[in-house]
C-alpha positions in Angstrom: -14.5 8.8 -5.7 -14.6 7.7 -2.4 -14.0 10.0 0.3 -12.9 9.8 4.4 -15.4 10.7 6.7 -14.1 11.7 10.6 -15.7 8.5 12.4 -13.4 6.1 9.6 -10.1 8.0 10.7 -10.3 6.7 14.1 -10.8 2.8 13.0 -8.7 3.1 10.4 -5.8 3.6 13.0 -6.1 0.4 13.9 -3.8 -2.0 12.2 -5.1 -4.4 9.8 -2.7 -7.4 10.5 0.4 -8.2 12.7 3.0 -5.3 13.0 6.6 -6.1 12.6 9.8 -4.2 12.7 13.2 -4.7 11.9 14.5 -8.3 11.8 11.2 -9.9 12.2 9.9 -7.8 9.4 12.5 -9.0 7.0 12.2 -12.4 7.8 8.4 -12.4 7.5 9.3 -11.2 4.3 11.7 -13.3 2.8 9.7 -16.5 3.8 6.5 -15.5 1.6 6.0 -17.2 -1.3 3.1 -15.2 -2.8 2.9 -11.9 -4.4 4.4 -9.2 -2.5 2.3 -5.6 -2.3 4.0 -2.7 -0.9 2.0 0.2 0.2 4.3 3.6 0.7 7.6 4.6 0.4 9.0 3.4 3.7 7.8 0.1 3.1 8.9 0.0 -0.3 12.6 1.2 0.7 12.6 -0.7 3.1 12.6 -3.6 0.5 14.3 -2.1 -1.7 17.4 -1.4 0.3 17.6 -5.3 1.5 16.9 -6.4 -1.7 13.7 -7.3 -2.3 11.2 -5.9 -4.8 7.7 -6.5 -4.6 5.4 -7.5 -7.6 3.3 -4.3 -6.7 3.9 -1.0 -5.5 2.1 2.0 -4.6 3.9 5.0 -3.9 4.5 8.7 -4.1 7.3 10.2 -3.4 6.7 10.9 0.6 7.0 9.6 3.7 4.4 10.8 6.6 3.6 14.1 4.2 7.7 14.8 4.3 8.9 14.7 1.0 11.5 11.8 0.6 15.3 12.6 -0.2 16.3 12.7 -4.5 18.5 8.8 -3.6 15.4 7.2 -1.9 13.6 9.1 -5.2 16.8 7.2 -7.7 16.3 4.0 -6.0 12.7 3.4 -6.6 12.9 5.1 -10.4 15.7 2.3 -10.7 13.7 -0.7 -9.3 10.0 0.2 -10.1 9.9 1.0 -13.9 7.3 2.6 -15.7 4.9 3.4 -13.4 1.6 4.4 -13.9 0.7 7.8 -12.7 -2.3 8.8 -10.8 -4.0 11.7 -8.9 -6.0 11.0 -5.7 -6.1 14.0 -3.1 -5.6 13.1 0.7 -8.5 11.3 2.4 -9.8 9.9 -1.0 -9.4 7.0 -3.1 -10.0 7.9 -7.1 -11.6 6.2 -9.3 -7.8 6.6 -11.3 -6.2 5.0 -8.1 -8.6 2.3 -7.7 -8.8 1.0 -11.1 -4.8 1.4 -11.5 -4.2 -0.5 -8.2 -6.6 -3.3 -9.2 -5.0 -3.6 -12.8 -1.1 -4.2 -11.2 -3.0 -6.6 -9.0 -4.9 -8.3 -11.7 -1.5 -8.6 -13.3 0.5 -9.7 -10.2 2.8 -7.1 -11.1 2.9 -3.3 -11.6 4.0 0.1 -9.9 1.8 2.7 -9.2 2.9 6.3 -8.4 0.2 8.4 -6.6 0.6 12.0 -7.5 -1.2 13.2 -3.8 -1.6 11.0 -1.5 -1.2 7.0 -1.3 -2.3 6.3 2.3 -5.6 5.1 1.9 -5.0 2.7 -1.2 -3.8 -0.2 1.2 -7.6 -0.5 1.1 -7.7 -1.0 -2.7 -5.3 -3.2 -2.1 -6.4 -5.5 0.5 -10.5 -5.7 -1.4 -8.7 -6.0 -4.9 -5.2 -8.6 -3.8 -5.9 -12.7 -4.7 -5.5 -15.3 -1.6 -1.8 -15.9 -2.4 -1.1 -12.1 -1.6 1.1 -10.9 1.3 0.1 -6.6 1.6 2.4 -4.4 3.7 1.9 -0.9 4.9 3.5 1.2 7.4 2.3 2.1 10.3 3.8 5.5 11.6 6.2 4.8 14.3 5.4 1.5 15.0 6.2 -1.0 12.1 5.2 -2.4 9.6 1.8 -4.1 9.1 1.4 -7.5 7.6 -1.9 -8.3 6.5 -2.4 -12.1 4.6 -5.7 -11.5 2.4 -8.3 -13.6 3.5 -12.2 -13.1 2.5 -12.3 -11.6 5.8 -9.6 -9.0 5.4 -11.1 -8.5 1.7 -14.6 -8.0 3.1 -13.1 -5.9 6.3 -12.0 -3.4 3.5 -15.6 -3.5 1.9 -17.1 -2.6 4.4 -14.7 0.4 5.1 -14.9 1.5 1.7 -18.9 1.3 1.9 -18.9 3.5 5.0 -17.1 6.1 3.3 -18.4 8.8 1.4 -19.4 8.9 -2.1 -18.5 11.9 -4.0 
């Protein structure tokens, strides 16, 4: 298990990729060819109410610690079917998490529902995504952030990852 240290918060602020919001966002969107991954519930409702539904997403149930309402709860249960369920507290990223992220992503398709906290897998996601991958997280009251996975976005995450600490 892998957990947040202080100094990681602060860089990990920054966003990884170009932040879009709105129409911009959708277009971006719709114009990907690749796999889709969706990291959080805003993102992922965001999708889901234009539409669109990614090949992964990684989710629980909350939006900026807030509990999400029971039809933004419906509309994923209808659109992301059996998901598998993981624990990871806040600040970490499980062995569980990891290994259930990089299976959907091995697969190019798969839900994952994070029983805790779901913030930090966009990490898992970026180090474990192939090259045709489009990742999207949001980032609190800005937009959302596009990142295109590259080796240097995958190796950008690595090296976040081994700066945090091992517990």
């Amino acid at each position: 298990m892998l957990k947040l240290t202080r100094e990681l918060r602060e860089e990990l602020k920054k966003p990884f990729g170009a932040v879009l919001k709105g129409r911009a966002a959708l277009e971006r969107i719709k114009e990907w060819e690749g796999v889709l991954v969706a990291i959080g519930d805003a993102c992922l409702l965001f999708l889901l109410e234009h539409g669109i539904e990614p090949d992964v997403a990684i989710y629980d149930f909350r939006i900026m610690r807030k509990e999400i309402d029971e039809k933004s709860k419906n509309l994923i249960r209808e659109k992301c079917k059996n998901p598998v369920v993981v624990q990871n507290p806040a600040g970490f990223i499980s062995d569980e998490l990891r290994n259930a992220v990089f299976g959907a992503l091995k697969r190019k398709k798969g839900n994952v529902f994070v029983d805790g906290e779901e913030d930090l897998s966009a990490l898992v996601g970026i180090e474990g995504a192939c090259r045709d991958s489009l990742l999207i997280y949001g980032q609190p009251r800005k937009g959302i952030v596009f990142v295109e996975i590259t080796e240097d976005a995958k190796e950008k995450a690595r090296l976040i990852m081994e700066k945090m600490e091992k517990v």
